[in-house]
N, C-alpha and C positions, 0 to 999 in steps of 0.2 A: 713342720717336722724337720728335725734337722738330721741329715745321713753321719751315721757311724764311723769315722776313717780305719779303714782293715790296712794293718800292717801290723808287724812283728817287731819294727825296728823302731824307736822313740822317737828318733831324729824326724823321720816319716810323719808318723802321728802327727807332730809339730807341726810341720811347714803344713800338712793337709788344713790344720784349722789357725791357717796363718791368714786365709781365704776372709775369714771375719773384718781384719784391718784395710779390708779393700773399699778404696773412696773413689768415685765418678762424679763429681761436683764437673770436673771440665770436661769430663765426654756428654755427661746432661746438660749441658752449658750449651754445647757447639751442637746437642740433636734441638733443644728449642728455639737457636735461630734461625731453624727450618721453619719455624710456626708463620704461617702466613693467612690465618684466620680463616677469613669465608672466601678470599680467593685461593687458597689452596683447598678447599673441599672437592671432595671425588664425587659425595654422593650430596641430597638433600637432603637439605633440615626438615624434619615435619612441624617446627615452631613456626617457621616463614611461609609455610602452607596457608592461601587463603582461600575460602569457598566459594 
């Protein structure tokens, strides 16, 4: 669902669904060079569980 922008004045309305043309290619960039696989896991895998 997408929210309604409330305002009176056009200009407003505007810049509110200006929000659409927003890209994060380089903030998702720089959060997946955090990825450090199974040595950054906090918790266990139940795949690597053996009986």
């Amino acid at each position: 669902f997408m929210p309604l922008a409330k305002s009176s004045q056009p200009a407003r309305v505007h810049s509110n669904t200006a929000l659409f043309n927003l890209e994060l290619d380089e903030d998702v960039a720089r959060l997946d060079a955090f990825d450090r696989a199974k040595a950054g896991a906090i918790s266990w895998n139940p795949v690597d569980v053996t009986e």
